[in-house]
C-alpha positions as CSV (number, residue, x, y, z in Angstrom):
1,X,-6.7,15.1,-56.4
2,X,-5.5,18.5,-55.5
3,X,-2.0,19.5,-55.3
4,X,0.1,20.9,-52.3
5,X,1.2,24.1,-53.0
6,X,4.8,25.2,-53.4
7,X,6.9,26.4,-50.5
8,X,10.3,27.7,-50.4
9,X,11.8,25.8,-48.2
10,X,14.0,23.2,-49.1
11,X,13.0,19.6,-47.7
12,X,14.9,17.7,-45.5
13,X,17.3,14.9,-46.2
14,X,17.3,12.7,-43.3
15,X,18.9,9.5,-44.8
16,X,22.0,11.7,-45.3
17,X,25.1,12.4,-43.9
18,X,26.9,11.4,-40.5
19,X,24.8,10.2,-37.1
20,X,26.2,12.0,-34.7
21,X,26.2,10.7,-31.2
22,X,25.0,12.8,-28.2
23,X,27.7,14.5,-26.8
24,X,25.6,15.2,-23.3
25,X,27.0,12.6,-20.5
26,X,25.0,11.3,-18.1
27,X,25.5,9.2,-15.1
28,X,23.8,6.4,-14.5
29,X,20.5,6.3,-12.6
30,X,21.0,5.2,-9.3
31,X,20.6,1.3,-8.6
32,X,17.5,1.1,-6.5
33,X,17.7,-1.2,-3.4
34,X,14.8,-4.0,-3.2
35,X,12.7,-3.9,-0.7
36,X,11.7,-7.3,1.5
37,X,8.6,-7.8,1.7
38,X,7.9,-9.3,5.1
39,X,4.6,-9.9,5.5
40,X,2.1,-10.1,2.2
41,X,-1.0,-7.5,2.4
42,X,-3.3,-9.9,2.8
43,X,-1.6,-11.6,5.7
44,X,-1.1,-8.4,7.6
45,X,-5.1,-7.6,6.9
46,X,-6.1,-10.8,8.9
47,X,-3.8,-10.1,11.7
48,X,-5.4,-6.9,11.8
49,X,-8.9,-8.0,11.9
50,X,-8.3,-10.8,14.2
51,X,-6.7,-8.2,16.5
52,X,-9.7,-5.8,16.3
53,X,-11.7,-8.8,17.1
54,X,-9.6,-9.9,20.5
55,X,-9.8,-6.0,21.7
56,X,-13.1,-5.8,21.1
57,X,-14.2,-8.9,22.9
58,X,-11.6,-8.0,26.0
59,X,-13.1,-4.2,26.4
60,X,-16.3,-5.7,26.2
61,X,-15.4,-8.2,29.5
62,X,-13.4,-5.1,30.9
63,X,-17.2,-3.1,31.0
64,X,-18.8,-6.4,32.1
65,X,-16.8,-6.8,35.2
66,X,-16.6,-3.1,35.9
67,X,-20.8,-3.5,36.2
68,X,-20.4,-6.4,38.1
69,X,-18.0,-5.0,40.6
70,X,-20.3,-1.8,40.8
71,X,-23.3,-3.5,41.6
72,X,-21.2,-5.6,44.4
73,X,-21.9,-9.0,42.3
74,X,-19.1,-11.4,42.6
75,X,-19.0,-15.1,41.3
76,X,-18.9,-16.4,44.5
77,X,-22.4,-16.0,44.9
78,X,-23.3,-17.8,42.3
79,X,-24.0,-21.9,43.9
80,X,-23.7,-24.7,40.7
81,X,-26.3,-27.1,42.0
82,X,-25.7,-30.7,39.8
């Protein structure tokens, strides 16, 4: 096995002599405020969907009845013979 060669420093005795403590004084970090959490993720995903759903659907009746009303159609035309 080879051997380290010699330096001239001195080595280090950590084990010795007294711990100082840190003389730097900190404050505190601040205490962060929890947040409520209302409504969960998933939840609020849903309401979206369903709410893209619902406007979809109603600007699909808005065109619907804006084509009827151009072309002079009205319900009333329309007899239900049973």
């Amino acid at each position: 096995m080879a051997v380290p060669l010699p330096t001239s420093k001195q080595p280090v005795a950590l084990g010795e002599g007294n711990v100082r403590a840190s003389r730097i004084r900190r404050a505190p970090p601040p205490v962060a405020e929890r947040q409520t959490v209302l409504v969960s993720r998933s939840e609020r995903d849903r309401n979206a969907v369903l709410l893209g759903i619902v406007m979809s659907a109603l600007a699909v009746i808005a065109i619907l009845v804006g084509f009827a009303s151009y072309s002079g159609w009205t319900p009333r035309e329309v007899v239900a013979r049973i």
